[in-house]
N, C-alpha and C positions, 0 to 999 in steps of 0.2 A: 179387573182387579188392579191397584195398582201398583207400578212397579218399583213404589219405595221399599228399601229393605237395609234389615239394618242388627245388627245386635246391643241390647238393652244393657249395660254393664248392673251389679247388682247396686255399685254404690250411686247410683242415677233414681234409685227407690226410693221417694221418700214414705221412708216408716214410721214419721207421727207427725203430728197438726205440726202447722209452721209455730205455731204458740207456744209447742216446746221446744223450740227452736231456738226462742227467742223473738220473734219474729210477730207482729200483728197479720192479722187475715189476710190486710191488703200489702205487706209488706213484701209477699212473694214477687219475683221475678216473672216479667213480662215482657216475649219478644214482640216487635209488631211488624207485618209482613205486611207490605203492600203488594201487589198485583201489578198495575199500570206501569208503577214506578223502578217495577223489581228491586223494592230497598227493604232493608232489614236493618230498625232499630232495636236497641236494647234497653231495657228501663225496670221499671219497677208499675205495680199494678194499681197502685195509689197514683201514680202519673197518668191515668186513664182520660182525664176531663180534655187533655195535652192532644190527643189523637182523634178526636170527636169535634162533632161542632152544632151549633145549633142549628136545631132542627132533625138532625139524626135520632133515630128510633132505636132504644135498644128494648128485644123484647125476651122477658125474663121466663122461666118454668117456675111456677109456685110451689111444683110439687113438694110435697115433705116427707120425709124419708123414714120408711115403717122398722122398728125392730125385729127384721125378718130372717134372722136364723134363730130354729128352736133345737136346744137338744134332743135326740130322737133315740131309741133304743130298736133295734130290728128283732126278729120273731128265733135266732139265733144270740140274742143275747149284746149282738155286738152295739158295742157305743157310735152313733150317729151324729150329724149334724143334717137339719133340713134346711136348704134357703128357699123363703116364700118369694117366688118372682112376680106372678101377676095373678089376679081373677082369670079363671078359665076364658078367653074372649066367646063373646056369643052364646054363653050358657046362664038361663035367668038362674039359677041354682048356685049360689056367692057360697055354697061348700067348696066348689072344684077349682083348684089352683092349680097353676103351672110349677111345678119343685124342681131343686135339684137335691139330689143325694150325696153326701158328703161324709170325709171323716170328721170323726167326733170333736177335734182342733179347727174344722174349714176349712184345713189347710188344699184337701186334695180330693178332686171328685173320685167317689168311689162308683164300684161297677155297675151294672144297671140288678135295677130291684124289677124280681118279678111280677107281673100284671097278679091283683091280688092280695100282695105280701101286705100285710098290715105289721107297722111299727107305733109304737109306743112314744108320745108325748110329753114332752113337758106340762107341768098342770093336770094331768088327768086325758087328756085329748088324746086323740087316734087317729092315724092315715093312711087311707086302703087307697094302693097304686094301682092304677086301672091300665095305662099303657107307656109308653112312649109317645112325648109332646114334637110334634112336626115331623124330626127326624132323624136320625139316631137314639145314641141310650143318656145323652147326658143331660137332659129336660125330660120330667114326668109329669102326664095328667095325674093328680090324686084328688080324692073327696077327704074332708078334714073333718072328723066328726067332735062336735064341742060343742058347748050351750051357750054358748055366747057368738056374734060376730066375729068370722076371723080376724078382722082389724082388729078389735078389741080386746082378742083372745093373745094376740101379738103384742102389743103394746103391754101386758101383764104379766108375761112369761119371757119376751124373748128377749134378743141383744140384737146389737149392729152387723152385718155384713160385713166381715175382715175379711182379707186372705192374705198367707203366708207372710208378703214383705212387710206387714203389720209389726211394728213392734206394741207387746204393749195391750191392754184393753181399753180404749177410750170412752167415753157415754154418748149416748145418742147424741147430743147436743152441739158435737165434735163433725156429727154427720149431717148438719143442715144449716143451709142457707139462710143469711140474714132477713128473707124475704117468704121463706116458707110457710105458707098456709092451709095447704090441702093437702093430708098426709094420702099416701099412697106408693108413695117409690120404694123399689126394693134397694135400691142403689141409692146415695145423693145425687142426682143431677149438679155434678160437681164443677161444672162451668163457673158456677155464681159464688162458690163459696165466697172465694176473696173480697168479693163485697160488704163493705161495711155499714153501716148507718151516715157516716162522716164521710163515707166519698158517693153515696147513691144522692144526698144533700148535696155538695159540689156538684153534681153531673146534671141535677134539678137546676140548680142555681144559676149554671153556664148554659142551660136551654138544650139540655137535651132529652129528648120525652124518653117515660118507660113504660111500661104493655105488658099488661103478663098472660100467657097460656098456660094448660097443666097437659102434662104429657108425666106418665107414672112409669118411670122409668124400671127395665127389669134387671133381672143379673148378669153383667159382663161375664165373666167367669173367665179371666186372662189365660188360663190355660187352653183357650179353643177361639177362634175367630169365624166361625160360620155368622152372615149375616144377622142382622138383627130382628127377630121375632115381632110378633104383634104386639101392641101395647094401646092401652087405652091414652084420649085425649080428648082435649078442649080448646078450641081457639073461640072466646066471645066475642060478641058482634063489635063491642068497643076496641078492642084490639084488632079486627078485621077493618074498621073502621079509620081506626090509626096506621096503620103499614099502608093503607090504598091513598091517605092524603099525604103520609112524609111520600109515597113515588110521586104522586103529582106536583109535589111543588119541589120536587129533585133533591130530599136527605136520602140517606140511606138507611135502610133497615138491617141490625145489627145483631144476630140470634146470639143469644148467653147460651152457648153447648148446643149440642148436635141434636140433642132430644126437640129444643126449637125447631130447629130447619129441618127436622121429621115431620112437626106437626103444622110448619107453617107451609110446608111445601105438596103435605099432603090436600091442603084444598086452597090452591094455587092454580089460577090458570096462566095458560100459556103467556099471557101480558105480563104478568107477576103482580094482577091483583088476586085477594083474596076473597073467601067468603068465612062467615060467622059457621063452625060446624064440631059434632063432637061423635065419637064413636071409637074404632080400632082402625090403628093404621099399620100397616106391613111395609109401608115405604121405604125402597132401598134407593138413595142416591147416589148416583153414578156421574164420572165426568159427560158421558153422552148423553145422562136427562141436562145435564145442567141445573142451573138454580132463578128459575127467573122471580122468586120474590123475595131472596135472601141478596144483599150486596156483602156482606161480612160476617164473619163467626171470631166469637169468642170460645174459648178451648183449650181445655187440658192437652198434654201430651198423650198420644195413643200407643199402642202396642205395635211390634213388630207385626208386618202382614193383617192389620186388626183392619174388619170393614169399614170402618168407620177413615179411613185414610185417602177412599173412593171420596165421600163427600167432602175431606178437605181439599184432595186434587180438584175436585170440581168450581172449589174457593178460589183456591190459590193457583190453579195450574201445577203441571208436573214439575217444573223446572223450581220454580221459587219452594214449593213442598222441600221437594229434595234438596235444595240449599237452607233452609230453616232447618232442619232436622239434623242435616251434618254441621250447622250452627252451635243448635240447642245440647248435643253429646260431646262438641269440642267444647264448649263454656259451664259446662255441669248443671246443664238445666237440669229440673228433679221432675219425676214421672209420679204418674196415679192423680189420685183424687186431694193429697195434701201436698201435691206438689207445687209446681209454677203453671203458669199460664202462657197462652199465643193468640193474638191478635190480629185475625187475616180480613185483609179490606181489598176489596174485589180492584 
């Protein structure tokens, strides 16, 4: 694990799109950490083309991001909220989803539901909790009974995934990427928001390729940091294609969020070329795997103690992490998914 730590101030949250801010998507704040150089610039995230060069790879998640909390009523009466995280992995039956249980705001995971307990739907629909997902009570297997497609059943009845530092109810559309095409995420794979239309054009322009993979990203749930669960993914042959010729003629391959270097690392070999493959991956990055087909990540701010802090030490090294981080909280970098961003280049 490692050993960054740190406490989060509340006014470091940011609680609505940069847009109501004032602010365009790519107008957020973006530090960029180098590695080699151990230097820490400051800038803005529209200054992106500035820090690239031709011939670097950046390769993006298409995923797009499902309306996946449904109100939910329990067999007691009480008011609920359910987050749909991912398809059951491994089970050809697209009823059985991974959940979590929540109160009726999101704000706060409630206690575990008994194997069995059937709760009441939004829309008419129903969902019988059959156990405890992996480990502990705060993920549940359940079966969703409905006449239609869970996607589909989502997309008609539910809302976006908030929690607590939310101010506000935003619409989906608040929640996805300029580049989103394959809806699936319980989350936005919020690396790529700040991407524009007007600066993915500069970054074409200035010669630097982009690649997309879908990795369907599930529910963080800031109140808990146990490693990251399975998820499904996709790396096609033309993006497997693209990363094996930018290493050969020496660009750098550049993952937009952590959910990349999940799925680009999961069918990686040890040279850091890849292959074309798609399925569930459980990969946990650590500084001691290392990263041999990622040279850089693009990336929100993470949570105190949050797993995901193991794969940027592995980015950035412990030393430079720890100096960007006591950076980013001395200058009011802003956290979450509508916050700012960090640019670590190996």
């Amino acid at each position: 694990m490692s050993a960054l730590a740190f406490d989060l101030p509340a006014m470091l949250e940011a609680r609505e799109p940069p847009e109501a801010r004032g602010l365009a998507r790519d107008g957020v704040r973006l530090m960029v950490a180098t590695r080699g150089e151990q230097r820490i610039v400051h800038s803005r995230f529209r200054e992106l083309p500035r820090f690239l060069s031709p011939g670097d790879l950046l390769v993006l998640n298409i995923s797009a991001t499902l309306p996946a909390a449904i109100a939910a009523r329990r067999g007691d009466g009480t008011a609920a909220r359910i987050h749909f995280a991912t398809r059951a992995p491994h089970l050809t039956d697209e009823r059985w989803w991974v959940i979590e249980l929540r109160s009726a705001d999101g704000a706060r995971p409630l206690g575990a539901a008994r194997p069995g307990e059937r709760l009441a739907l939004a829309g008419g629909a129903e969902l019988e909790v059959a156990a405890p997902y992996v480990s502990g009570a705060r993920l549940l297997l359940g079966r969703v009974d409905t006449e239609e497609p869970v996607p589909a059943y989502l997309r008609r009845h539910g809302e976006p995934i908030r929690y607590g530092y939310v101010s506000g109810q935003w619409p989906l559309e608040a929640y996805q990427t300029a580049y989103a095409t394959v809806p699936g995420s319980a989350e936005m794979p919020s690396a790529g928001r700040p991407f524009t239309p007007e600066l993915i054009t500069a970054l074409v322009a200035g010669g630097v390729l982009l690649a997309p993979i879908t990795l369907h990203a599930g529910v963080s749930s800031p109140e808990a940091h146990e490693p990251p669960y399975p998820e499904c993914y996709e790396v096609p042959a033309v993006t497997a294609g693209l990363v094996n010729a930018v290493r050969g003629w020496g660009g750098r391959v550049i993952a937009v969020g952590t959910t990349v270097v999940r799925a680009l690392e999961t069918v990686a070999a040890p040279d850091g070329t890849v292959h074309a493959e798609s399925g569930w991956t459980g990969l946990v990055v650590t500084p001691e795997r290392g990263l041999p087909a990622v040279d850089g990540l693009l990336t929100g701010w993470h949570e105190p103690a949050a797993s995901h802090l193991q794969m940027l030490e592995a980015v950035a090294g412990a030393e430079l992490l720890e100096r960007s981080y006591s950076a980013a909280l001395e200058r009011g970098y802003l956290w979450h998914e509508f916050g700012d961003s960090q640019l670590i280049l190996g």
